[in-house]
N, C-alpha and C positions, 0 to 999 in steps of 0.2 A: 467539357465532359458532362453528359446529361446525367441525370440526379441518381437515374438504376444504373450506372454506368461506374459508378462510384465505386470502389478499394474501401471497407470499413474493417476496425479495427477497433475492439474492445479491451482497451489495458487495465483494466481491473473488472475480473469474473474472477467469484469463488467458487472453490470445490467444498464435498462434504466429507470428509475424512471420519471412519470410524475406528476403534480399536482393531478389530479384526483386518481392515487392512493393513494399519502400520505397523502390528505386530512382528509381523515376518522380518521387519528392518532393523529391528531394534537388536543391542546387543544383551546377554545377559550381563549383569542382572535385571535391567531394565525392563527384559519383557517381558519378566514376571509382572506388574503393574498393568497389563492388557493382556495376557494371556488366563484360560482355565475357562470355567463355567461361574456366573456370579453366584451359584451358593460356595464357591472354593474361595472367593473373595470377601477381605472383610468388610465393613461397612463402610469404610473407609474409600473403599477402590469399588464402591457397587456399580457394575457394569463395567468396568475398566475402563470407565472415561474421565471420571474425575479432576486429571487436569484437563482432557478436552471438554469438559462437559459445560461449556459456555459457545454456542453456535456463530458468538461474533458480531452480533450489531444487535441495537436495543429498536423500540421498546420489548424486545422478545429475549429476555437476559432472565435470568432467576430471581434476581432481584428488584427488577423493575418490570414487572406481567402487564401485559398491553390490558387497557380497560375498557376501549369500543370491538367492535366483534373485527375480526383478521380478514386482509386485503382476499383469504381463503381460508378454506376449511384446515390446511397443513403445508405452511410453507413450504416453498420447491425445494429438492434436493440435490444437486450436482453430485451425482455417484460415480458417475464413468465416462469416459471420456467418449463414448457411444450416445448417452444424456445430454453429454456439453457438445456434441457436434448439433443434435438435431435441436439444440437452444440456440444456437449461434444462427442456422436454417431459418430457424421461424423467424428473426428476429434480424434478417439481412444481416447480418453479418460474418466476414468471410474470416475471421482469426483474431484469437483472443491471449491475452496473456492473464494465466492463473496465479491463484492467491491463495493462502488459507480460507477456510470458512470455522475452522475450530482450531487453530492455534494462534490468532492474533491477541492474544495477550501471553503468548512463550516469553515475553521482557519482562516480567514482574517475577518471574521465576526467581531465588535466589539460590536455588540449587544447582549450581554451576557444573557438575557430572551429569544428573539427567539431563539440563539444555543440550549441553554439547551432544548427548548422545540421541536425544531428540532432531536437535539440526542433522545430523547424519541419518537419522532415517526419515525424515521426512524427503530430505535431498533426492536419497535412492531411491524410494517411493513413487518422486514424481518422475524421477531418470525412465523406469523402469514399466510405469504403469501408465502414464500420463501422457508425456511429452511424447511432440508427434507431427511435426510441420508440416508431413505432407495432407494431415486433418485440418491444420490451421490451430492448432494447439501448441502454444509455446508457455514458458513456465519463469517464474524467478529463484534463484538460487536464496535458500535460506539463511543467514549470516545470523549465528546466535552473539548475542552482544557480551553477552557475559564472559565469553573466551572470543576477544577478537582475534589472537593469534592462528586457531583452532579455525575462528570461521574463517579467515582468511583463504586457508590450504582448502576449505569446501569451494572457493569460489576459484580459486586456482586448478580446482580435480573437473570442476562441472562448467567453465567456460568451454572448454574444448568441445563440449556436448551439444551437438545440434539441436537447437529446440528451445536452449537455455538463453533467454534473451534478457535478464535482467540481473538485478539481488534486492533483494527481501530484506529490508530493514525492520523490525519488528519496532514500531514507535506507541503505542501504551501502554506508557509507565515504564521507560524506557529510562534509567538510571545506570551512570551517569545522562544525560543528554548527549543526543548524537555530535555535539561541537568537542566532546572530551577527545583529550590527544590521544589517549589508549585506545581509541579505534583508526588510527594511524592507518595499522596494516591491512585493516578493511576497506578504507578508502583507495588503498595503495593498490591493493590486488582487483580493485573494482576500477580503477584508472589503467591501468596493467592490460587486462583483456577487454578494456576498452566496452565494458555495460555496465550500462546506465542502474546507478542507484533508486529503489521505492522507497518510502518511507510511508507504512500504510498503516493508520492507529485504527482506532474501535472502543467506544465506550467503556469505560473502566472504572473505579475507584480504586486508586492508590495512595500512597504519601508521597510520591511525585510530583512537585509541579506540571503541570499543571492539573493534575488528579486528582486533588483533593476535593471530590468530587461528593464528600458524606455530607456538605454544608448544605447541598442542594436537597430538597425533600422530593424534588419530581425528575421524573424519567425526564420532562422537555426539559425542563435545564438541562441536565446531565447532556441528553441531545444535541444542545444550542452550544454549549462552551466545548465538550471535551475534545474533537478532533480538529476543528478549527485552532482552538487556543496550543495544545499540542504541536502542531503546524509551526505555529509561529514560534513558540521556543524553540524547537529545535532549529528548522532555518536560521534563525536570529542567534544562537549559540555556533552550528557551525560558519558564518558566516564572521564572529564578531573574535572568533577562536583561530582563523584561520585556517580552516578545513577549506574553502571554497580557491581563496589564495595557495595553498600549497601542493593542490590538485585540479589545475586548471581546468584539464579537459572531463572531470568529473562533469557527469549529468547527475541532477536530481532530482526526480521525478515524485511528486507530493500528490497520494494520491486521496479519495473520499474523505477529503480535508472543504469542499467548497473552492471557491476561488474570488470570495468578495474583500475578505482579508488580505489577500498581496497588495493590491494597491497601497492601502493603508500603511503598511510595512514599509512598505521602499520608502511611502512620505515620510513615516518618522525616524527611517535610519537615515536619510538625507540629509533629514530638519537638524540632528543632533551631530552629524559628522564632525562638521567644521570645528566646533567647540569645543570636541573628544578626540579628534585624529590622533595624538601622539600617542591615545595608547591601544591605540589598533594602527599598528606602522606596515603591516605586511598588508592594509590598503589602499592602494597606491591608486585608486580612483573610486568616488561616489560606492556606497553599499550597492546604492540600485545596479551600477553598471555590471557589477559580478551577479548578482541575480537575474537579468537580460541575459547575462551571455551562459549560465549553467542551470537556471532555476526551470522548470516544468511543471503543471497542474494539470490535474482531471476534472472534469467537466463534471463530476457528481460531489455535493447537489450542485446545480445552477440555480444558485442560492441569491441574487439579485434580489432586490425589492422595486418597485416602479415600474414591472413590466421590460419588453422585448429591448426598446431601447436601449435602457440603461445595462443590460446584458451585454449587450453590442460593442455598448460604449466602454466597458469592463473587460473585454475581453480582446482587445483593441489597444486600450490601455497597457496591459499584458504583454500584451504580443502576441498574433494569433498565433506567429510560428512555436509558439509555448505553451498552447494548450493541446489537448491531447482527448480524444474522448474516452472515457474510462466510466461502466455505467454502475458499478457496484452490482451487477447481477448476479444469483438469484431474489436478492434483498427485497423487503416490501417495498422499497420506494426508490428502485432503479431506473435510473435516468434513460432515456426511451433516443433514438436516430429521431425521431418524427421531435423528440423537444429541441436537440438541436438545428433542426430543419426550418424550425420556426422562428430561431433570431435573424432580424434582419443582418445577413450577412452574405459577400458576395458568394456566388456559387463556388469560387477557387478556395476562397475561407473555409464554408465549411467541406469542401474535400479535404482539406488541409486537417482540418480538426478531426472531422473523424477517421482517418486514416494516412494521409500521408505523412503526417509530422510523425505520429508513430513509427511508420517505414523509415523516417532516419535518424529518431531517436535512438529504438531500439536494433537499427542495422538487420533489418529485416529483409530478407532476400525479397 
């Protein structure tokens, strides 16, 4: 298949969500919190975005203000799915699976009535305004973790819905860690209808491991450790927990996490198996082996050091049939078709990365 001739497929594009849209899905009392005019609002709620008022990836967060001048004048916005088609266009790509772009830290919430009421309308939101396969728009199903029960019946209501090609695990600051047994029926109902789990973090400070992110004085730390390190707990918790064991045919798909960290992982849950086996009995072969057969990554960053090579050789190691292209777009620093085009890889590899593996990942017509 020649290189234009290519099926691409971008598994992590965010949208821009504003008050004014999600309003209309929320229930009362809720949508008091984003309804009115912000002089009707206290200071508290100015603008009714306050809990969305973090756009989701740093250095462009409140707290950490980029300090060289911006890749542009006003970062891009994904408003519509009219916006997200003619992005997908420019940028060869024929269909994309959506994300938050202002609710990726809903997991540090501990207000367990507004998430749930949150995950329900962001759900209906994307059912309703968004989702749309014959654009090349498909969506993941929200799963608020604080009521795994709750999100469960969301993912059991919006599997039947065409378009819904995933679920949305919210992973910064995500407490307990995704390996806790009380997200049982989440895994269950994501095994159930048969789609594949995200687990998609974003810069944060919490008291979460691995969040405690205040020790750090700069934005590039913060950068450097929080989704990577993130990553690796929780894998290494559902996997050490038995979440991976007692939901075989789960897929897990780890998304703008890098992908130079897995290697590393499989070597040290190898290294210590042997010596620790009896008290992880429900694994009945090697960690790596259940990672091989259910574990998934996205290609953003393609975070290597040493050049094309060692990418190659990283992603190989892996297994190309596990990697996924996924460019974190609109973001300042989304990962581009032409970067993946440029590791030496056969031509069937990268079809394979940037869009086939997708097509049987996410059971994509």
């Amino acid at each position: 298949m020649a290189a234009h001739e290519r099926w691409i497929f971008d598994a992590d594009v965010h949208i821009h969500e504003n008050y004014q849209d999600l309003a209309p899905y929320f229930e009362m009392p809720w949508r008091r919190a984003l309804e009115g005019s912000p002089a009707e609002r206290s200071g508290r709620n100015a603008g009714g975005e306050r809990f969305l008022d973090a756009p989701g990836y740093s250095p462009l967060t409140p707290y950490d203000p980029i300090l060289n001048e911006l890749p542009e004048s006003e970062p891009h916005k994904v408003t519509s799915p009219e916006v997200l088609r003619a992005d997908l266009d420019a940028r060869g790509v024929a269909a994309g699976l959506i994300f938050t772009g202002r609710l990726l830290h809903a997991a540090v919430s501990n207000d367990y009535l507004y998430a749930a009421a949150l995950g329900r309308a962001y759900n209906r939101y994307l059912a309703e305004r968004w989702v749309d396969p014959t654009k090349g728009i498909y969506a993941a199903i929200m799963a608020a973790n604080q009521v795994p029960e709750e999100a469960a019946q969301e993912i059991e209501t919006y599997a039947k819905t065409e378009g819904f090609a995933a679920v949305y695990l919210p992973n910064a600051g995500t407490y307990p860690h995704w390996g806790d047994r009380s997200y049982r029926p989440i895994f269950a109902a994501a095994q159930n209808a048969d789609l594949p789990v995200v687990l998609h973090g974003a810069v944060t400070i919490y008291t979460v491991f691995p969040y405690q992110l205040h020790h750090m004085p700069t934005a590039l730390a913060k950068q450097t450790l929080s989704q990577s390190f993130a990553a690796q707990a929780n894998l290494v918790h559902m996997l050490t927990s038995g979440i991976l064991a007692e939901f075989p045919r789960l897929r897990v798909v780890i998304a703008d996490s890098g992908i130079s960290w897995l290697p590393h992982v499989m070597g040290r849950l190898d290294h210590f198996y042997p010596y620790l086996r009896e008290e992880v009995p429900h694994l009945e072969a090697p960690p790596s082996e259940y990672i091989r057969q259910q574990i998934y990554v996205t290609t953003h960053p393609l975070d290597a050091p040493g050049g094309s090579k060692l990418l190659a050789a990283l992603l190989e190691t892996i297994g190309i049939e596990h990697i996924v292209f996924g460019s974190d777009w609109p973001h300042f620093d989304a990962t581009t078709v032409e970067a993946v085009d440029e590791i030496p890889l056969t031509e069937a590899a990268k079809r394979d990365v940037l869009g086939e593996n997708a097509r049987r990942i996410f059971r994509l017509e």
